[in-house]
C-alpha positions as a Python dict, from the first residue, in 0.01 Angstrom:
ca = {
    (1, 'X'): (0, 0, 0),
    (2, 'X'): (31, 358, 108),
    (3, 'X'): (285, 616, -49),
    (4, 'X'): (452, 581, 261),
    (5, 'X'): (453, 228, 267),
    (6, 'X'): (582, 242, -124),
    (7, 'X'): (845, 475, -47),
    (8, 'X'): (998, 298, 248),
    (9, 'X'): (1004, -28, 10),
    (10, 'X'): (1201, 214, -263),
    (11, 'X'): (1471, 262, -22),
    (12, 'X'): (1425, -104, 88),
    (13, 'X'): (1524, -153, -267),
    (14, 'X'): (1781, 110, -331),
    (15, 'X'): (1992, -70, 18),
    (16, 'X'): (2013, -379, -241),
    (17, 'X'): (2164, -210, -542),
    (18, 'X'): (1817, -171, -719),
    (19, 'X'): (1880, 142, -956),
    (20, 'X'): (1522, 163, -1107),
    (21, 'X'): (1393, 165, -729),
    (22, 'X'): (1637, 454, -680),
    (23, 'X'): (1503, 638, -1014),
    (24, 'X'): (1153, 588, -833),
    (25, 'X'): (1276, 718, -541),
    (26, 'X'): (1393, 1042, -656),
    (27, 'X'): (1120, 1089, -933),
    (28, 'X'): (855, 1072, -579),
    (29, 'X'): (1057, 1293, -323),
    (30, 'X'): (1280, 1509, -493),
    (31, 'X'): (1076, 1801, -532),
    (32, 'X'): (989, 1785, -177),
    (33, 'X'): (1341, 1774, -12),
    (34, 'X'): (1452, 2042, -279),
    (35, 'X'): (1183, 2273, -104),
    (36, 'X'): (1341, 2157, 211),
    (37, 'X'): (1678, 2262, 93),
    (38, 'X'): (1555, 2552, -56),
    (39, 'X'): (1415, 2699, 245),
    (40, 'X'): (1729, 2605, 458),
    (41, 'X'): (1985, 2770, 158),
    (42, 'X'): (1785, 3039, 4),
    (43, 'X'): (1960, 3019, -277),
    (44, 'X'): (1808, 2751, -611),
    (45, 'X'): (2150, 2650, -715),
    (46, 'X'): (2307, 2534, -350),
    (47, 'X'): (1994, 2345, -321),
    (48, 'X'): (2025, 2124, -635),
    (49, 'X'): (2366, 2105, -515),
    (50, 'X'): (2234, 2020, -141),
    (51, 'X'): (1977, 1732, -364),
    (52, 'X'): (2260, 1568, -532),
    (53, 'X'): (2454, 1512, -210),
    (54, 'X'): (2135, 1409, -6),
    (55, 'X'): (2063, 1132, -294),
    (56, 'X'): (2422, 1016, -297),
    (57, 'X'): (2350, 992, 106),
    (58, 'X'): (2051, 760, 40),
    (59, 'X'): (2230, 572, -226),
    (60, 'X'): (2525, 463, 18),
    (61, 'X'): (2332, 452, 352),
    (62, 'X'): (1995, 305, 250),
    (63, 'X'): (2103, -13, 421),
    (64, 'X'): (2066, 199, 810),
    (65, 'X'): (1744, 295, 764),
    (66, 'X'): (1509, 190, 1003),
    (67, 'X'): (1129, 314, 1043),
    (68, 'X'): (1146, 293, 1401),
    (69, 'X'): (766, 449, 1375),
    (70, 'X'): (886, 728, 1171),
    (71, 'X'): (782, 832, 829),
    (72, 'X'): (1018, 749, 566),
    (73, 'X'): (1001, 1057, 479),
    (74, 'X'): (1078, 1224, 814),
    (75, 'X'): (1459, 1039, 750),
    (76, 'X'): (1511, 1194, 391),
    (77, 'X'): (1374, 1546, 517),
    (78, 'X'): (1663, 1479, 824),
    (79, 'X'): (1864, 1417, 540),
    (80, 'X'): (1797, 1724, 356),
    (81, 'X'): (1770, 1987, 595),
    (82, 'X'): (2114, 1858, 756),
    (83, 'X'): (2260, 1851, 438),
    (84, 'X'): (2132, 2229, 393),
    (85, 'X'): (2235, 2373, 682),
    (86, 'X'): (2582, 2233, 684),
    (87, 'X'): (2635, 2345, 296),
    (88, 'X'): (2486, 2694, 482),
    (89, 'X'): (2734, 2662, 745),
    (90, 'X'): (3038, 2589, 546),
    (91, 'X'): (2932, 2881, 310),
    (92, 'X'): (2921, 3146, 579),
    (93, 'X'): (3260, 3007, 743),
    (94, 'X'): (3415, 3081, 385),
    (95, 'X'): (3238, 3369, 323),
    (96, 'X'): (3103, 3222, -32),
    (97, 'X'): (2816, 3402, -181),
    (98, 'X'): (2696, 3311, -500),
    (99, 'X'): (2709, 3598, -719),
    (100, 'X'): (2353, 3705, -903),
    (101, 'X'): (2347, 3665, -1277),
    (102, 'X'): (2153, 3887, -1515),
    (103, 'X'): (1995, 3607, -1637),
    (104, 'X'): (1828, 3531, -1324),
    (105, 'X'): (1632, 3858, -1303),
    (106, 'X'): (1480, 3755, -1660),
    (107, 'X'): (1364, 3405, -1539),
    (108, 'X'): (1098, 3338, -1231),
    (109, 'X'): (1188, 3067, -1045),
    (110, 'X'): (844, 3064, -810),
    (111, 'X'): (590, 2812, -813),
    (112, 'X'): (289, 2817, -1036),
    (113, 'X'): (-80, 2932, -905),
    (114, 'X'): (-200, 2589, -842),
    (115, 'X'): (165, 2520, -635),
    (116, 'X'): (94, 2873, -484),
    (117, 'X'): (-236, 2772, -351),
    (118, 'X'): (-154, 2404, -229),
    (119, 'X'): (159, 2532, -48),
    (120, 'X'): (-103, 2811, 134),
    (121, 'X'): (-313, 2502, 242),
    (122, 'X'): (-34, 2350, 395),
    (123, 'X'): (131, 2642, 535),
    (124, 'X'): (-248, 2732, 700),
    (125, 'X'): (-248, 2366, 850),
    (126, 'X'): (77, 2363, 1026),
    (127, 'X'): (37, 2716, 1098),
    (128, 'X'): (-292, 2612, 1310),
    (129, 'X'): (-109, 2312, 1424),
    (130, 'X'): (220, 2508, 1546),
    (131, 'X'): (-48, 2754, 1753),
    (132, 'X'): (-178, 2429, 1932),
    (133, 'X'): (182, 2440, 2090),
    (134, 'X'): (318, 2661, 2342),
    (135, 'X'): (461, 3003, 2218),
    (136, 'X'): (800, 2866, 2280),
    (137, 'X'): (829, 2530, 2136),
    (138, 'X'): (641, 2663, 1813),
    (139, 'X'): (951, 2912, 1793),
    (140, 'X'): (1207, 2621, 1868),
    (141, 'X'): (1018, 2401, 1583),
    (142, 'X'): (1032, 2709, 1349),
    (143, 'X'): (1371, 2756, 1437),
    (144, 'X'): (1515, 2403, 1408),
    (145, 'X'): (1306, 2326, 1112),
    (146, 'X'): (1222, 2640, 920),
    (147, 'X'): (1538, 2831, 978),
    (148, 'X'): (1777, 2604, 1043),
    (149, 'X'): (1901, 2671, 1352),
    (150, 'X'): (2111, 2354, 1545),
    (151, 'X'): (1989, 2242, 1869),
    (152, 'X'): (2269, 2443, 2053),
    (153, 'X'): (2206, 2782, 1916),
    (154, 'X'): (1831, 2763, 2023),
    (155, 'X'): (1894, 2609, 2358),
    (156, 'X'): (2180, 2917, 2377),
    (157, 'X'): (1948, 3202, 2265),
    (158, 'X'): (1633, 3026, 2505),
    (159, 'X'): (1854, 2950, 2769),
    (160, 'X'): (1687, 2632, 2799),
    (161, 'X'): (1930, 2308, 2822),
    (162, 'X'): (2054, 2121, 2524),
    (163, 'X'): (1884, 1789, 2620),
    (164, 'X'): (1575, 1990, 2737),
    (165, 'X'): (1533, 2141, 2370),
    (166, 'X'): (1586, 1806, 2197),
    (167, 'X'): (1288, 1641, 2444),
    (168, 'X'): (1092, 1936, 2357),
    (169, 'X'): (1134, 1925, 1999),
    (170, 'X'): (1058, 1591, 1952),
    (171, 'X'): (755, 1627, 2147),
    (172, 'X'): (645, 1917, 1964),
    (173, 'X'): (651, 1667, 1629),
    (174, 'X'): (490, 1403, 1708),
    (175, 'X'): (210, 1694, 1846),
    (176, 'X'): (275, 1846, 1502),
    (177, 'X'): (270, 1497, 1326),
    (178, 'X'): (-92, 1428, 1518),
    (179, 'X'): (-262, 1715, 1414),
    (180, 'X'): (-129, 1714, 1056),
    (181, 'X'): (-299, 1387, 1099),
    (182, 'X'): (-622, 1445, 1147),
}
């Protein structure tokens, strides 16, 4: 069985009530969608906050997940970056910022060397990978995915149409999702 095939049984589990398949769950993808909500929020404590609420997500709507084709790990990183960008949203419209601490100076919250150089691997493959695209889907990919714009404010700033940007973007995954691939 592959870890994709494993996780996509977890959440099997978790749509039944199984709480040690939900344990397993988080123990294999949290730090993954935390990155995800990390990048989207910019800011450590939002995204724990972000990873509680995208867990409580998969707790009560386990039972709608279908693979469709799609990684089981493409829905929780939906999950995630959604998640993120609304907390990001709703934090702007309030005008919360989270003050800085002293303490946090003192502590450094980056990754380790090893995490530093796996992380430059990956970024170097879907670098290469976004340059197979064309300039402006690679910038509609970053921007959806990486900065978390919504669909409307990149077809508004490309002046491309809504549905046209969606087609696009999907496209420009599964190209994405090939190459990664190989």
């Amino acid at each position: 069985m592959t870890p994709l095939d494993e996780i996509e049984a977890m959440i099997a589990r978790v749509a039944m009530g199984d709480r040690r398949a939900f344990r397993a769950l988080y123990d294999r993808t949290s730090v993954k969608l935390f990155g995800v909500a990390l990048r989207v929020s910019g800011n450590e404590a939002a995204a724990e906050e972000v990873l509680q609420e995208v867990f409580l997500k998969v707790w009560d709507n386990a039972g709608r997940y279908r693979s469709n084709g799609y990684s089981p790990m493409t829905w929780l990183i939906t999950i995630a970056r959604n998640a993120a960008v609304d907390r990001l949203r709703r934090a702007r419209a309030s005008g919360d910022h989270a003050p800085v601490s002293e303490a946090d100076d003192l502590f450094d919250p980056g990754p380790d060397p090893e995490a530093l150089a796996v992380a430059r691997d990956e970024t170097r493959a879907l670098d290469a990978c976004l340059a197979e695209l064309p300039a402006t889907r690679a910038a509609m990919v970053r921007g959806a995915y990486l900065d978390g714009l919504t669909y409307a404010d990149i077809a508004r700033v490309s002046g491309v149409k809504l549905n046209t940007v969606r087609t696009w973007l999907r496209r420009s995954l599964m190209q994405l999702r090939e190459c990664l691939s190989r």
